[in-house]
N, C-alpha and C positions, 0 to 999 in steps of 0.2 A: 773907136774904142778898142783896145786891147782885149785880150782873154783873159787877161790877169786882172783887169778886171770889172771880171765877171765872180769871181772868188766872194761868194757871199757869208761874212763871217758870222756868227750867232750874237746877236745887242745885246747885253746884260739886260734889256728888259723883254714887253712883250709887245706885239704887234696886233694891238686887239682891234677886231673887227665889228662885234655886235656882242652886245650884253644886254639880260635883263634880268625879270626875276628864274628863268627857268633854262635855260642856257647859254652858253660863250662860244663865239666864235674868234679862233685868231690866225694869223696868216703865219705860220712857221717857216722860219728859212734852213735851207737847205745846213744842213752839219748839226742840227739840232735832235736831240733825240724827241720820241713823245715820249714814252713812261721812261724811266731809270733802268740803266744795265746793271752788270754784272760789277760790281768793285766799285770802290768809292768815285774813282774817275769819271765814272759814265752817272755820278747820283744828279746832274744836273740836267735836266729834261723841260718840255715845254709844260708837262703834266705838275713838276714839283713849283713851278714860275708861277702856275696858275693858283695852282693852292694858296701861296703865300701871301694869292693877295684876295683870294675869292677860295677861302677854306672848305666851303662844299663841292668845290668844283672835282666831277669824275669823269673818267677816260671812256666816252662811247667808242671811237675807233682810233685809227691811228696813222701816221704816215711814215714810211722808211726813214731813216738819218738823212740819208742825200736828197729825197727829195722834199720840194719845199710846197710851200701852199695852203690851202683850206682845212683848218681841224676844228671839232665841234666837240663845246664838251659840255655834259648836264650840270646842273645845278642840284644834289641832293640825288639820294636814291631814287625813288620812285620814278623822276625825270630821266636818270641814268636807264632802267628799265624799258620804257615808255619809247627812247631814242634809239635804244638798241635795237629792238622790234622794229623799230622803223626801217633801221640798215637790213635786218635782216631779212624782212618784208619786201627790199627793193623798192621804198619809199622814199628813198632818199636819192637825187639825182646826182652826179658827180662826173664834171669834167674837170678834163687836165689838156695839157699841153706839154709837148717831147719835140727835139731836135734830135733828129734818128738819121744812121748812116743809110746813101742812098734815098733815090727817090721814087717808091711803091707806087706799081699802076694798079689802076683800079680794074679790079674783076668784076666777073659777068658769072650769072648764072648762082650758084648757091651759098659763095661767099659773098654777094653782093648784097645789098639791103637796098629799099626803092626809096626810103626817108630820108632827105635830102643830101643822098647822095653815099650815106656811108656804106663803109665795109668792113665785113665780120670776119673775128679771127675766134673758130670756135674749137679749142682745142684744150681736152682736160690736162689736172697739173694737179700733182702730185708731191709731196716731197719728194728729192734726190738724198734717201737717209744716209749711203755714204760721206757725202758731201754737205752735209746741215751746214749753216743754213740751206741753202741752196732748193730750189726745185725743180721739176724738171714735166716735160709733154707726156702722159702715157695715157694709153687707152683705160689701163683699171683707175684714172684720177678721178677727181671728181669736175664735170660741169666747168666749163668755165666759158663766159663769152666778152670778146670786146669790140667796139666799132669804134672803126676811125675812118678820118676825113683828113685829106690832104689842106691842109690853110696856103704853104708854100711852097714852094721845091727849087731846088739850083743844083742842076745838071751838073752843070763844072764841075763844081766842086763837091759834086757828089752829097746833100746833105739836105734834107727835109724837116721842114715846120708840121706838125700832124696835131690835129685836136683828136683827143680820146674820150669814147663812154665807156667807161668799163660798165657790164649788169650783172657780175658779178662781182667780187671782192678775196679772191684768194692770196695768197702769200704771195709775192713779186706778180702779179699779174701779167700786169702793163710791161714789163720790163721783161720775162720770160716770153710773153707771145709777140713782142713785136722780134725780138730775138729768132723765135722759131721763124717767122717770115722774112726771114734775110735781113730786117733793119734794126740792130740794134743800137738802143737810145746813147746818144754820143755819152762820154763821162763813164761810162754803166762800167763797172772794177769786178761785179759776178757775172754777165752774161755778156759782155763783148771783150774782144781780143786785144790785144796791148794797142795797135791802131785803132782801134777805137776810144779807150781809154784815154791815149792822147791826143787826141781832136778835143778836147772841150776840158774845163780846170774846175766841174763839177758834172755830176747827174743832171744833164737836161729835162728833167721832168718835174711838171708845178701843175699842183693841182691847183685848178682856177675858178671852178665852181661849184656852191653848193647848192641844192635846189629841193625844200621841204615845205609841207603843211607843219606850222607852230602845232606842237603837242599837247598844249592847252587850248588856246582859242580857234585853231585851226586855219589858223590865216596864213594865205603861202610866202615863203620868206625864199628868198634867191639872193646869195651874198657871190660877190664877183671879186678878183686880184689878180691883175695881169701876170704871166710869166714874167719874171726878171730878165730873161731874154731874148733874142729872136736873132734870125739868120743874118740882119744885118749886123747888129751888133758883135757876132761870134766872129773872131777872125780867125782864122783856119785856112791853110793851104789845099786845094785840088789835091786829091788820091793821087798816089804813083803809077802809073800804067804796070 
């Protein structure tokens, strides 16, 4: 398979996952907005798709334009509420998956975690207000932690497979801290350099799972969506020495 493609375009429909009476889940592809931007061009979003056909449907959290994956949205205020709590609470489990320059060795000692292996990048993030959007590492930020696990790696060509827990949720998270540790996620147009950009013909990062207690009956729900990619399928030339 070519990298072109991998170029995943937005379906005029929706890619729904799990519905009932109190929330929806859908699997967003990447170049899709969740709520609506700025001007008429950006008024088409995963959040307006949803309304049009499930009119209670509101926005508990959200996912970049480029990256693709898991979005959960309530059904009616009250559930809107009730979900939100949940993310805020850290009730809500969430992995993803990144195709990142270079391939990360595992540390020892206080970046390490002993739970099946991952490793922690705990470094606050802040906005970079010259630069909006944009954020940036600094000590007065706030909090922030992620762990990640190596799934694959290829030397050669310099270019790794990583599952991620973010436990927190700040603005670019995932994409600024893998960034600070030297591997920024191939595709990335704010935080890695023009070789980076051009290794890969979107944002390699999908989020791929969701994992909650139902808000009403309390029964655990774990919805799962492969990445649309992987190291095989990416074609990409070795770094230049």
């Amino acid at each position: 398979m070519r990298a072109d493609d991998l170029v995943y375009q937005p379906p005029p429909g929706l890619a729904l996952v799990h519905e009932d009476a109190d929330l929806l889940v859908f699997d967003k592809p990447s170049g899709l907005l969740s709520v609506p931007g700025r001007g008429a061009d950006k008024a088409d979003c995963l959040a307006s798709r949803a309304q049009a056909q499930w009119p209670d449907a509101l926005v508990v959290h959200r996912l970049d334009l480029s990256t693709s994956g898991l979005v959960l949205m309530a059904r009616g205020a009250p559930m809107q509420r009730l979900l939100s709590e949940a993310f805020a609470g850290r009730a809500v489990d969430k992995r993803y998956e990144a195709l990142v320059q270079g391939v990360p060795q595992a540390a020892t000692g206080d970046d390490a975690d002993e739970d099946e292996g991952w490793q922690r990048i705990d470094a606050p993030l802040m906005a970079d207000w010259p630069r909006r959007p944009l954020q940036k590492v600094d000590a007065a930020g706030k909090p922030s932690l992620t762990l990640w696990r190596l799934k694959q790696g290829d030397a050669q060509r310099q270019v790794a497979w990583l599952l991620l827990a973010p436990h927190t949720g700040r603005s670019h998270q995932l994409r600024l801290h893998l960034a600070h540790i030297g591997h920024p996620i191939l595709g990335d147009a704010l935080y890695g350099d023009a070789a980076v950009r051009a290794r890969a013909p979107r944002l390699m990062l999908h989020a791929s799972a969701l994992a909650l207690a139902h808000p009403v009956s309390g029964a655990p729900l774990r919805f799962e969506r492969p990445a649309p990619f992987s190291l095989a399928s990416l074609s990409i030339a070795p770094l230049a020495d």
